[in-house]
Every structure is written in structure tokens, then in C-alpha cells.
C-alpha positions in Angstrom: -0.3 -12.7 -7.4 2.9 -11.1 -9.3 4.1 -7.7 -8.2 6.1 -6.3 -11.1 7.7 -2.8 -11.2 7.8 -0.4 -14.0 10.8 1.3 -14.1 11.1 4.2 -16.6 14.6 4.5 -17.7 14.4 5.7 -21.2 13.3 9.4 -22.7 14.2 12.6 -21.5 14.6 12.9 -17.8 16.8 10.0 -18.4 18.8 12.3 -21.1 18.4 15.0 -18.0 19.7 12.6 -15.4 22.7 11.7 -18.1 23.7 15.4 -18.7 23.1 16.4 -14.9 26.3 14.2 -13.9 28.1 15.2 -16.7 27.7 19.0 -15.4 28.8 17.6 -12.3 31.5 15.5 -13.4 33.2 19.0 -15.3 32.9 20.7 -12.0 34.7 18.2 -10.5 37.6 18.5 -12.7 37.5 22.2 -12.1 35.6 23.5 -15.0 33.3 26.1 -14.6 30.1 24.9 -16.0 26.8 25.6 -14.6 24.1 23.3 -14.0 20.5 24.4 -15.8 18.3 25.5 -13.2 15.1 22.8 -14.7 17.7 20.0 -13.9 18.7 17.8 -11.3 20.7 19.8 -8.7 20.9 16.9 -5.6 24.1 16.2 -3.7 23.6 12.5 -5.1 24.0 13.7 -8.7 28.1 14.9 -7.5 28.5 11.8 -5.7 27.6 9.4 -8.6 30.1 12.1 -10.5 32.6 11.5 -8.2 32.9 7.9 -8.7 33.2 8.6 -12.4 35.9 10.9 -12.0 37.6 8.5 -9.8 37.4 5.9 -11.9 37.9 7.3 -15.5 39.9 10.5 -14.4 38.6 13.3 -17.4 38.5 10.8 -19.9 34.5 11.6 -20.9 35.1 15.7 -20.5 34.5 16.5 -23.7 31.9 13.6 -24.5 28.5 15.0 -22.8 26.9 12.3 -25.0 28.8 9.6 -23.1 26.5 6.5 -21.9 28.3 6.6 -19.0 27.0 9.5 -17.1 23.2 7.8 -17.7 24.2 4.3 -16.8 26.5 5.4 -13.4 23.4 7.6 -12.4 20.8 5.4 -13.4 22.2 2.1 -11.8 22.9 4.6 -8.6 19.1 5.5 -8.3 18.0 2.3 -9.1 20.0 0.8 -6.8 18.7 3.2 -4.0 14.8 2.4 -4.5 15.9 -1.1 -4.4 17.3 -0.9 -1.0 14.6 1.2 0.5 12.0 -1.1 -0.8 13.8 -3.7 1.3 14.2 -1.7 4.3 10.2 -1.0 4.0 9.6 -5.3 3.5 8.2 -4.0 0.1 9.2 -6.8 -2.4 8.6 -7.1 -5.9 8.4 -10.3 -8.4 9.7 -8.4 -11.2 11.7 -5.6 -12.3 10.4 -4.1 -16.1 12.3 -1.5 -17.8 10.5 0.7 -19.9 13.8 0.7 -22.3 12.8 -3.2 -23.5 9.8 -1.7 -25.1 12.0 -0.5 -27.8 14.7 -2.7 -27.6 11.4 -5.8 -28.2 9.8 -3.8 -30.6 7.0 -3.2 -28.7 6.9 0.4 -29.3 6.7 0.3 -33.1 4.2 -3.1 -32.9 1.7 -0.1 -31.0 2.5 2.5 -33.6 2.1 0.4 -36.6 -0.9 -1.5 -35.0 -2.9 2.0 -34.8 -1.9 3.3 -38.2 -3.2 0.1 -39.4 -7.1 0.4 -38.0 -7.1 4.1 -38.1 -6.1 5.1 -34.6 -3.8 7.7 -35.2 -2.5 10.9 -37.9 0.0 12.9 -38.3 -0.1 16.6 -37.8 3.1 18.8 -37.5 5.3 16.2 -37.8 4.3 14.7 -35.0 2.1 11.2 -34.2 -1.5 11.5 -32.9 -3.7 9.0 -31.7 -7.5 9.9 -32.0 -8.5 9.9 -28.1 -11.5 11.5 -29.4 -12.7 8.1 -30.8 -12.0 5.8 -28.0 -13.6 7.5 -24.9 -11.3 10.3 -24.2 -12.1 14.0 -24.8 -9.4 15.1 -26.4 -6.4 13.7 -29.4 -2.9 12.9 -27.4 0.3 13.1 -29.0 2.1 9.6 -29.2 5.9 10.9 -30.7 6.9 14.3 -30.7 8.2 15.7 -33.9 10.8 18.0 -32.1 12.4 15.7 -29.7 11.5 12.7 -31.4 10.9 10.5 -29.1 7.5 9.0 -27.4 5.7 10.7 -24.7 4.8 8.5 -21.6 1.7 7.8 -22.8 3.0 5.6 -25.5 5.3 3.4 -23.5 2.6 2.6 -21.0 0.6 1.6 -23.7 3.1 -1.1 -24.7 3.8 -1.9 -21.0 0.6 -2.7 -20.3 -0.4 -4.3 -24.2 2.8 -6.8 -23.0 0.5 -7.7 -19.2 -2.3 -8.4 -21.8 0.1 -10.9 -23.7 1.8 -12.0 -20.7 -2.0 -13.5 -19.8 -2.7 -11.4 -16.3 -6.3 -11.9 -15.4 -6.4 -9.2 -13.5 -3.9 -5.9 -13.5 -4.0 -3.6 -10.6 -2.0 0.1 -11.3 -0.7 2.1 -8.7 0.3 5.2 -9.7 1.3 8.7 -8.4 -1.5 12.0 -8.7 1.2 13.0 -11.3 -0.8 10.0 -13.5 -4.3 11.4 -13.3 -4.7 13.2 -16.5 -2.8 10.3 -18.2 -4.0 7.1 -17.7 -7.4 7.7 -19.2 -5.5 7.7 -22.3 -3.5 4.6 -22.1 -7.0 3.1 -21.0 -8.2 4.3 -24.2 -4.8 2.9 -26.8 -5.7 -0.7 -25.3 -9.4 -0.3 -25.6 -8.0 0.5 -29.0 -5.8 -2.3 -29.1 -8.8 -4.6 -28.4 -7.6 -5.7 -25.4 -10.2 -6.2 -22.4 -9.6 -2.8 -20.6 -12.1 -3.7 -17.4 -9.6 -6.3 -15.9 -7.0 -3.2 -15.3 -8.2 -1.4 -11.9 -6.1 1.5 -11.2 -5.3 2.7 -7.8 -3.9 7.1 -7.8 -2.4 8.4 -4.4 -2.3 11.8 -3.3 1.0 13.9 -2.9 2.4 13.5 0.7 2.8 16.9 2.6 5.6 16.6 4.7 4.5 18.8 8.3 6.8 19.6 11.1 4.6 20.8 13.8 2.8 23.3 11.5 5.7 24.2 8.9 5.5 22.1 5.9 8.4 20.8 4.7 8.9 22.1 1.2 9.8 19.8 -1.5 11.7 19.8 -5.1 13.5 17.2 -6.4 15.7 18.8 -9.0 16.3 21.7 -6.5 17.5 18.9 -3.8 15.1 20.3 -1.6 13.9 17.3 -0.3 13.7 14.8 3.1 14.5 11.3 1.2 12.3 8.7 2.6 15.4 6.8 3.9 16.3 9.8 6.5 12.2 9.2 6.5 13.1 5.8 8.0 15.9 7.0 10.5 13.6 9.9 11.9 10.7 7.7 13.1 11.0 3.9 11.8 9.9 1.9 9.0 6.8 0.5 11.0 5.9 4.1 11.4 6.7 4.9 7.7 4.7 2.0 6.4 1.7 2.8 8.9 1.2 6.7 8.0 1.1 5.6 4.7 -1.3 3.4 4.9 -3.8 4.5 7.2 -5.4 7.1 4.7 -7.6 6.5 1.2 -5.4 6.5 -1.5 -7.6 9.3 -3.1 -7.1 11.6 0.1 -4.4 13.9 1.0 -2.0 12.8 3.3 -0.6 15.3 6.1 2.7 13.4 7.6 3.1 14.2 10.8 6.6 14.2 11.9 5.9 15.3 15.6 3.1 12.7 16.0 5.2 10.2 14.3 7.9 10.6 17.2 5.9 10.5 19.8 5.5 7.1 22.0 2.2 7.3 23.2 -1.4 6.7 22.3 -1.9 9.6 20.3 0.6 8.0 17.9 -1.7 5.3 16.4 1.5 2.5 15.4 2.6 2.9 19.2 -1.2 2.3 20.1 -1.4 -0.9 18.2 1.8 -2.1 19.3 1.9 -1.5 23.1 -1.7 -3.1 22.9 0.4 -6.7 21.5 2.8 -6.4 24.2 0.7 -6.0 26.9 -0.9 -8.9 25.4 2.4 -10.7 25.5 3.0 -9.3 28.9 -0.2 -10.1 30.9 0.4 -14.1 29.3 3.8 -14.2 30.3 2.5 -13.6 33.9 0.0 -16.4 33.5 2.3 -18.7 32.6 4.6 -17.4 35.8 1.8 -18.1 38.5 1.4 -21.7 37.1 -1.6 -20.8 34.7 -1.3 -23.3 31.5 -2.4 -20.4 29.2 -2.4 -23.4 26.4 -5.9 -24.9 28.0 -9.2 -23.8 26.4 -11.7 -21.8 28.4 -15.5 -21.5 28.4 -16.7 -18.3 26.9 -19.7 -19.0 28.6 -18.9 -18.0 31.8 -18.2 -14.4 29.9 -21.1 -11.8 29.7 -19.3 -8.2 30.6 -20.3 -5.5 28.0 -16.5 -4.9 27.5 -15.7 -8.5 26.9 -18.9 -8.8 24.3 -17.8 -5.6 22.8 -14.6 -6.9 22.5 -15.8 -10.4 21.2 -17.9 -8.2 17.9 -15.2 -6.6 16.9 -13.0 -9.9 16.7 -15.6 -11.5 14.5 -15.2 -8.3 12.1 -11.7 -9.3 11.3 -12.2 -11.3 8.1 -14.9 -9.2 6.8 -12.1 -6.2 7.0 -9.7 -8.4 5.2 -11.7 -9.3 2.9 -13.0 -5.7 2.3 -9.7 -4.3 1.8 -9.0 -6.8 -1.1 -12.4 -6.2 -2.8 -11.5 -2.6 -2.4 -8.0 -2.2 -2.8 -8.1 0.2 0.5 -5.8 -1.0 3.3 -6.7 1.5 5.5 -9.8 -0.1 6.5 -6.9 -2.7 8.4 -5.7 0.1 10.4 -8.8 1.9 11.7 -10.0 -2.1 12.4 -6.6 -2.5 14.6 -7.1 0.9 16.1 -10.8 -0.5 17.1 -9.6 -3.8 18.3 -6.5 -2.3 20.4 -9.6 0.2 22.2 -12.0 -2.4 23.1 -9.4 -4.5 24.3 -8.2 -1.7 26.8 -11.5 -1.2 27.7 -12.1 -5.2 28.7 -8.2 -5.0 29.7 -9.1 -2.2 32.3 -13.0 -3.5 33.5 -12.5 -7.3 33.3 -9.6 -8.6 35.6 -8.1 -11.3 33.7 -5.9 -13.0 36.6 -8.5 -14.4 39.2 -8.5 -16.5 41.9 -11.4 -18.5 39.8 -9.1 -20.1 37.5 -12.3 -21.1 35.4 -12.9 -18.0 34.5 -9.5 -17.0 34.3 -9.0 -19.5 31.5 -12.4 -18.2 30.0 -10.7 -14.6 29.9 -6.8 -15.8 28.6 -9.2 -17.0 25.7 -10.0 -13.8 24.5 -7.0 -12.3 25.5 -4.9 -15.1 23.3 -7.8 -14.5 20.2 -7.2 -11.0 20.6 -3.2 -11.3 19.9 -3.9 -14.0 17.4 -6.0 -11.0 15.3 -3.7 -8.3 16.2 -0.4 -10.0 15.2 -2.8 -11.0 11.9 -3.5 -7.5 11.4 -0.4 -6.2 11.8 1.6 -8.7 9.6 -0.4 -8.0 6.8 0.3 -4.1 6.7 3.9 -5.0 7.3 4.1 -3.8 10.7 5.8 -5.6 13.8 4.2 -7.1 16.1 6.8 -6.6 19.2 6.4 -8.9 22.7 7.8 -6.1 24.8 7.7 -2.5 24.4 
């Protein structure tokens, strides 16, 4: 498997990004320009300013085309998904920019490809390619006469003509609901391309809606009116991060409860999952204190409680779930597993005393008891969520 991530940084919200700081950097030096309301207004845009002005003094403010309000700001925002994708154990093979495509070529090598076979016209200056004949309803633009420059649909195309070349068996998209009306039509340039559009799957989450108790927080990112998902992390923990936002379909709307994500109880399903590990944890450390060698095998046999067979099932679901959530590209189906597994084993934890004075069936018990940490500590590592001893 090879995780590789796209990283736009060419077109115009990079231009926006670039002329933002420069705004920025003039107020800085005491002008009194005003920053366009339909561009970036957030406190980050003046710091990455800042460190232009400090280091360059006003040598760029007359030069609003200067590369090096882009680059500063670009290298700054790039640099900050990299470090919360590390602090959320999210790590990628690759890192592609979208600006290769034209410094490679591959941008005209798609143009010139579909004027060749008929895929695309101009009209009004502008580049078209015929939609309408490749299983899309309408024609897209590809380069805008105006502006001239590509629209996104363009550079996906080569991105994902470049996969094709690259010889991926398999391509699995993730994208953001900003993507739905788009990547039919990329679909439809490499069916165009001749390329073998049923190896790429795509995968289109929903907007999050940020709740506090029953406000909801509201969001815009040029307006900086936004919770960053770093002060995300230091309001209620990666694990909790990483669970919320994977416990829901992809496709359905995701509520984030900040309240519930506080709270350390069972109502808050990551503090469920992990107090049932530790008490795991716990209850074998007292074995091992009253002599028990927790490390010798016991006879199921000796088991038939309702609670300890319920609990038995729903350990031999485990790798039916796992390997449902990689047919299906759903990890959720992990989490409402680990939620099932962390009931059943309260319920057998609470009707089925573990430490007897029968240390046959003592051992029998500590048997499901160590399968059922084995799974949890499975399930858990493979969401990316700890597994703590103590709690």
C-alpha cells in the first residue's frame, strides 16, 4: 500500500494566499492597505508576514508580484498540515505537488492528448472538454480564457493520468464534499484518456459541524473564523479527534460534539473502549499479584454462562469486521465492533467472577479475559487509538 498526498499549490488561491501576505506585509510597515474581503483574513497570514518583514525589512513593498509572499505562506501552511498529520499518527509515503504537473509537462501531454482524439473545443477563448461524450451530463471547462490558467478539474486529470503511469493497481480517492460535483468529470478525461477508470474507488466525506452543547460553532476560513484542528487536539486529545472522526460513514454528516468529547465517562464512546483495556489490564495485574500464572492456558470448557458465550460471538466477529472495513473502505464498522466487544465484556465482567477460589476455572475465565485485550488492543491500534493499561 502507498499513501501519497496531493497537495495543490499552484492556481489562484495560491495567487490569493501570495497577495494575502503581501496586504499583510504593507500593514506591517505601516501602510494603509486593506485586505479584500473574498481573501484570506487569518492571524496566520500576519504572522508569516511578520517573518518577511523581519527578515527582508520593506524590500518587496512595491513588488505584490514577489514569489516570496507565496513561497513564505505556502511553506508555512504546508508545514502546519505536516505537523498535525504527525500529531494525529497520520503518515504519508509521498508528498505530490500539483505544480510538477506543469513543470513535467503533464498538463499540456492531457491538453494535447484530447485535441488529438477529439475530446475537447474551444469556445470563447477558453478550452472545453466534451463531458457530454464520456458519461458526464454536461461540457467542463479545462483553461479559462480570462485567467488563463486550468481549473481543478484539469490538474486532477494529470495527477491521476500520472498513478495510471506510475502502475497503481488499485487508487483509492479521498476527498472533501467540496469534490462531489467534480470528480465525475476527472472520471470521465481518463475514461477519455483510455485509462481503466474501475480500479479508482473514491471515498467523499461530509463537512464536520463543529457543536458546543447546542451552538454550532460557525466556520470561514478566509474570515479566520475557525477552531484549527490543532486547538481541536488540545481541547479533547488526538485519540478523541481520530475516534469522532471515524466512527461515522464517510457519506453522513458528522455532528462533533465538543461537550461529549470532554467528558470521561461511558457516554463518551473513546473513554468506553479505553477504560474497558485497562480494566482488562487491571483485573490481570491482580492475577498475577495473588500468584495466578495468567500465562497458562485454560479450558473453555468449563465456560457455559450466557455472558461469557455472548462475549465469546462477538470475539469471533473480529476478523470478519476487519476484513469488511477493507472491502468497504468504512472504518466505522471497527468502532461500533469495539463499542460491542467493550459491552459484552462488562456484562461477563459484572455476572462472571473471574478471580475464584477454583483456579481451574479461574484460568478458564483469564482466557477470555486475555482474548478479549488481545482484540481490543487489535481494534484499537488499527484506528490509531491507544490502548492505555491504566486509566
Amino acid at each position: 500500500m502507498h499513501r501519497e498526498y496531493y497537495y495543490n499549490d499552484a492556481g489562484r488561491q495560491m495567487r490569493i494566499l501570495g497577495y494575502s501576505t503581501y496586504v499583510r506585509y504593507r500593514q506591517l510597515l505601516g501602510f494603509d492597505d486593506e485586505m479584500p474581503e473574498d481573501y484570506y483574513q487569518g492571524e496566520y497570514i500576519r504572522d508569516v508576514a511578520q517573518k518577511i518583514v523581519d527578515e527582508f525589512g520593506d524590500k518587496y513593498k512595491d513588488d505584490k508580484d514577489a514569489q516570496v509572499f507565496r513561497q513564505y505562506a505556502e511553506g508555512t501552511v504546508f508545514e502546519d498540515i505536516n505537523n498535525t498529520l504527525k500529531t494525529l499518527g497520520i503518515k504519508f509515503d509521498r508528498y505530490f505537488n500539483e505544480k510538477t504537473l506543469y513543470e513535467n509537462g503533464k498538463i499540456d501531454e492531457v491538453l494535447n492528448k484530447f485535441e488529438s482524439i477529439g475530446a475537447s473545443y474551444e469556445k470563447d477563448g477558453a478550452i472545453w472538454f466534451k463531458g457530454s461524450k464520456y458519461g458526464v451530463e454536461d461540457d467542463r471547462v479545462l483553461w479559462k480564457s480570462v485567467a488563463d490558467e486550468a481549473t481543478y478539474r484539469l490538474p486532477d486529470m494529470a495527477y491521476h493520468k500520472t498513478k495510471f503511469e506510475r502502475g497503481f493497481d488499485r487508487i483509492v480517492d479521498v476527498f472533501g464534499a467540496d469534490h462531489h460535483a467534480t470528480y465525475p468529470d476527472v472520471i470521465a478525461g481518463l475514461r477519455a484518456l483510455g485509462v481503466e477508470t474501475d480500479k479508482v474507488e473514491v471515498v467523499i466525506h461530509q463537512f464536520v459541524t463543529l457543536m458546543r452543547g447546542d451552538e454550532k460553532v460557525k466556520m470561514s476560513t478566509r474570515k479566520a473564523n475557525y477552531v484549527t484542528l490543532d486547538e481541536l487536539i488540545d481541547e479533547v486529545g488526538k485519540d478523541v479527534v481520530r475516534y469522532f472522526f471515524i466512527m461515522r460513514k464517510a457519506q453522513s454528516q458528522l455532528n462533533f460534539d465538543l461537550d461529549l468529547a470532554k467528558k470521561e465517562g461511558e457516554e463518551n464512546p473513546v473513554f468506553y473502549l479505553q477504560y474497558a483495556h485497562a480494566r482488562i489490564c487491571s483485573l490481570l495485574r491482580k492475577a498475577r499479584a495473588r500468584g495466578v500464572d495468567v500465562d497458562r492456558s485454560g479450558s473453555l470448557e468449563l465456560l457455559s454462562e450466557p455472558e461469557t458465550l455472548d462475549l465469546l460471538y462477538v470475539l469471533e466477529e473480529f476478523k470478519e469486521v476487519v476484513q469488511l472495513c477493507g472491502e468497504s473502505l468504512e472504518p466505522q464498522h471497527i468502532t461500533r465492533y469495539l463499542e460491542k466487544l467493550a459491552t459484552a465484556f462488562h456484562k461477563f465482567y459484572t455476572e462472571c467472577r473471574v478471580l475464584t477460589d477454583d483456579q481451574d476455572l479461574t484460568l478458564a475465565r483469564l482466557e477470555i479475559v486475555k482474548a478479549t485485550k488481545t482484540v481490543m488492543a487489535n481494534g484499537l491500534n488499527i484506528i490509531g487509538i491507544e490502548a492505555p493499561e491504566r486509566m
